[in-house]
N, C-alpha and C positions, 0 to 999 in steps of 0.2 A: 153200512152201519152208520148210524145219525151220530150224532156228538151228546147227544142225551141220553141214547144209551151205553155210549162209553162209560159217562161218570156215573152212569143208574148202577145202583149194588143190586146186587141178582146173585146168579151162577154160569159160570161157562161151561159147559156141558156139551154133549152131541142129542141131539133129538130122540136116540134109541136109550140112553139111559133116560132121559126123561121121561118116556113113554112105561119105561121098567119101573117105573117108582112112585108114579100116579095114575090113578085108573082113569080120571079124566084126562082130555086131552089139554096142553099146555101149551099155548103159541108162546115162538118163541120171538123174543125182545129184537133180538139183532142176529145178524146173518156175519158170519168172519171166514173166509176164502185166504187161502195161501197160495200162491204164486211162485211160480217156477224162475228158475234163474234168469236173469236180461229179461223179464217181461216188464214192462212200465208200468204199475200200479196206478197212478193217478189216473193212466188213458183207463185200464180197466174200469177203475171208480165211474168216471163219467159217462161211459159206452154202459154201465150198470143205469144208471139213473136215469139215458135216455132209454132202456130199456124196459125199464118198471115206471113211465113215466104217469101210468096210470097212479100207480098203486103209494106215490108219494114218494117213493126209497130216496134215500138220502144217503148215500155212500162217502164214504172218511174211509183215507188213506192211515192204518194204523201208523206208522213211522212217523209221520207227521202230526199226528195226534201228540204221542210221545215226547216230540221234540220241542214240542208247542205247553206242556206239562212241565216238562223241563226246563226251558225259556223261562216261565214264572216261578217254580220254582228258585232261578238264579235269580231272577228280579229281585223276588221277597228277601233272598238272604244277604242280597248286594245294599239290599235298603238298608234294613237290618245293624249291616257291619259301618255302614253312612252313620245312623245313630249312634251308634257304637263309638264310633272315631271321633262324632259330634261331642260327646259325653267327656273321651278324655281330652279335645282340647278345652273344655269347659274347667274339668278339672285340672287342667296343668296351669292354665291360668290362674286359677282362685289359687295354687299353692306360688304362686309367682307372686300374686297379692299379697297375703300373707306372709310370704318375707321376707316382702316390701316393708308393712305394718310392721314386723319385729324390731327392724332394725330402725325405726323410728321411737317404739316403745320404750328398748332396750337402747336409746342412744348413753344416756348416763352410762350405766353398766359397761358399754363397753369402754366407753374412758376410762373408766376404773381399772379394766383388763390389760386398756393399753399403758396405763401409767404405771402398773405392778408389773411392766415390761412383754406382755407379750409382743410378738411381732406381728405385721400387717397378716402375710399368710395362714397366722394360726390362727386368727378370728376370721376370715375367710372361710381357711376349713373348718371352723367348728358350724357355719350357717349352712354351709355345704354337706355336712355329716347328717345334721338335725334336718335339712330337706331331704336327703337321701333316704332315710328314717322314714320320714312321711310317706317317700312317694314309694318306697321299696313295700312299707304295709300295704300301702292301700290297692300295690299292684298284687303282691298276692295272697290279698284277701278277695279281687276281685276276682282271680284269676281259680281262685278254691271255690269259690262258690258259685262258679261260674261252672266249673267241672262239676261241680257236683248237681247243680239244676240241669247239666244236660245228661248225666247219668238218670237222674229221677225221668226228664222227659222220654228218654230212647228206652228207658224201662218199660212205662207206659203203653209206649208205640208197640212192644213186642206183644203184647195181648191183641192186636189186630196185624201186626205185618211180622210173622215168627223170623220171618231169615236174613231182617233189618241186623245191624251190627254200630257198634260203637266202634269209632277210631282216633283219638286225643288229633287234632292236626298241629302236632308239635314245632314244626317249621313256624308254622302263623303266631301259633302265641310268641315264639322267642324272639318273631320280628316286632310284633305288639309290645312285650316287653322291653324291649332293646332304645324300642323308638318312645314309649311312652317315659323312661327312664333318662334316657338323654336329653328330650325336651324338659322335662322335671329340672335338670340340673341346670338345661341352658335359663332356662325361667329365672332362677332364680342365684344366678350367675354375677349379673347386677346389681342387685340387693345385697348381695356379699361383699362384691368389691368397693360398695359403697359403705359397707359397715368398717373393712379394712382401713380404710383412708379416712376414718374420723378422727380427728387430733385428742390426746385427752384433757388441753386444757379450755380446747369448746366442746368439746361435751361436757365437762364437767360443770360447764354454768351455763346449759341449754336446760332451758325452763319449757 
């Protein structure tokens, strides 16, 4: 069997249904041989092609067909989860930026918090809360609509492959979550403890 008629859409059939269901004769595309236990498929293959060396054959070992479908298939999804990972160190940083940016905005402000006596750790925690905030949305907003465009896609797919199945891989997201939320926090970790340690009689006449 060639490799073009592997991925050719056709039908897999036996010659006598064929025969039962068109009155003309219908050559058929490719040849598929099953193989007994301990026989070497690939010698088969080749002892086939010097055998039909007339007639062009071109013989593929189905299993390695298979394997070779699956190989890219992991490729595509391995790139995929690259982008993926690409995207949220993009985003943990832009939230590491920004609050950076607050606490430079907001320098006044906190002097003011700290001189009506809060303590260093409660303005810490209050930057740590408000990133937490951020990055807790944005994880599951991403993480919803993300389940839900692979719901619409695998929905899709079942009008051509019926006995495909959806399965959440709940392990990966809670490591995606875990990791993309701790880095959130460590980002912006800095920026906190640098809001902590502003005195409030320089901030208060930071221009």
């Amino acid at each position: 069997m060639s490799q073009e008629a592997f991925y050719a859409s056709g039908i897999l059939t036996s010659q006598e249904t064929v025969d039962s269901l068109f009155s003309q004769p219908v050559p058929p595309l490719a040849y598929m041989f099953q193989l007994k236990d301990g026989v070497d498929a690939e010698t088969i293959a080749r002892a086939l092609e010097v055998t039909f060396v007339k007639h062009g054959m071109q013989a593929e070992v189905m299993a390695d067909e298979i394997r070779e479908n699956a190989s890219a298939s992991v490729m595509i999804n391995n790139l995929l989860q690259g982008f993926m990972g690409l995207g949220l160190l993009v985003g943990i940083a832009a939230l590491g930026v920004v609050a950076a940016r607050s606490v430079v905005e907001r320098r006044k402000q906190i002097g003011v918090l700290r001189a009506l006596g809060f303590q260093k750790s409660m303005v810490q925690f209050s930057f740590l809360l408000e990133s937490s905030f951020v990055a807790l949305l944005g994880i599951g907003l991403g993480v919803a609509l993300g389940a839900g465009l692979s719901v619409q896609i695998i929905g899709a797919m079942k009008e051509y492959f019926a006995s495909i199945t959806y399965q959440v891989p709940w392990i990966n997201i809670m490591a995606v979550v875990i990791i993309a939320y701790g880095a959130s926090l460590l980002t912006t970790y800095l920026p906190a403890r640098q809001a902590a340690k502003i005195y409030p009689a320089e901030a208060l006449r930071f221009e």
